[in-house]
N, C-alpha and C positions, 0 to 999 in steps of 0.2 A: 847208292843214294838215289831213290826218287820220288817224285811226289806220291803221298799218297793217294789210291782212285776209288772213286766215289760214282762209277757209271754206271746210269741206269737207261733200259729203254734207247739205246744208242744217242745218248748226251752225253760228252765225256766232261767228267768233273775230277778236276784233280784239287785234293786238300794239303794239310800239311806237308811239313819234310818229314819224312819216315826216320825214327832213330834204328832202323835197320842198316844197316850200309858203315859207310867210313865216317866214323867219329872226326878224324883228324880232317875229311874235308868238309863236314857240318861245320867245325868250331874256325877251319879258317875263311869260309863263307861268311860267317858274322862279325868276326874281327875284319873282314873288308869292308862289309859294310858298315862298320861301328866308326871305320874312318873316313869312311864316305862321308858321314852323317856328323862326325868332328869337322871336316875338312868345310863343309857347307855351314855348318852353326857358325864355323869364324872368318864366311866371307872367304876364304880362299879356293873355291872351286869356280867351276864350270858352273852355269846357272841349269836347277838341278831341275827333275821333272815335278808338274804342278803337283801330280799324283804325293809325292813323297814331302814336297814343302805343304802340302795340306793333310797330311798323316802327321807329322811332326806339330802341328798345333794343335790336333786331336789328342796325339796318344804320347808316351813316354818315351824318350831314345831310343831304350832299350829293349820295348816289344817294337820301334820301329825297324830296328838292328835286323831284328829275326825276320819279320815280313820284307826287308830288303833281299838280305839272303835267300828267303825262300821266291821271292823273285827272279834272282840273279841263276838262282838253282834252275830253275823251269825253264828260263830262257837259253842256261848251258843243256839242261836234257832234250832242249826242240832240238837246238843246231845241231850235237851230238846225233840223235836220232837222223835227220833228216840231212846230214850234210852239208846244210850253207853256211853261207855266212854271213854275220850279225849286220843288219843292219838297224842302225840308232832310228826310231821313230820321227818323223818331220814333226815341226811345230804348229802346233795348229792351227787355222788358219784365224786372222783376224774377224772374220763375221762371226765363228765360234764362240772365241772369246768376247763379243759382243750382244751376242746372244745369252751366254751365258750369263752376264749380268743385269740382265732386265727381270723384269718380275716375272712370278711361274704361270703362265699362261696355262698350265692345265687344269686350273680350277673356272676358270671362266668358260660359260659355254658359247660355241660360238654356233651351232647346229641345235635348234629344239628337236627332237624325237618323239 
């Protein structure tokens, strides 16, 4: 099972999960995340990433199911490949998220040319 690669010109792009590989650990890649994404809808998890509680107001469970998996996939094939170990993303920092909520300042110019 790996992603599929999409690299050009030495940019590497990896796309979907390949139905090349093990069936049995495609189907229980998504049934974890299916319970991920149960376990979160009824308030009983860990407080999840923004990324994922703002895919689930966009899209359906069940293509969020899949892009969890094929998450969880890429981040088993880096460690795998490369031998470390997982470390969880820090939260990001408050000025981020403050920024993030103000208006899109890239339509304003602030340099005339």
């Amino acid at each position: 099972m790996t992603p599929k690669d999409h690299s050009t010109a030495g940019k590497v792009r990896h796309g979907v999960i390949t139905r090349a590989g093990d069936e049995i650990l495609r189907s229980v890649l998504v049934v974890g995340a299916t319970a991920v994404i149960r376990q979160l809808r009824r308030g009983q998890s860990a407080p999840a990433s923004p990324w994922l509680v703002e895919l689930l107001k966009r899209k359906p469970p069940k293509l969020v199911a899949v892009a969890l998996a094929n998450k969880i996939a890429r981040i088993a094939w880096k460690l795998m490949g490369t031998g470390e170990s997982y470390k969880a993303p820090s939260a990001r920092p408050a000025a981020a998220c403050a920024f993030r909520d103000q208006p899109d300042m890239r339509s304003s110019r602030v340099f005339s040319w």
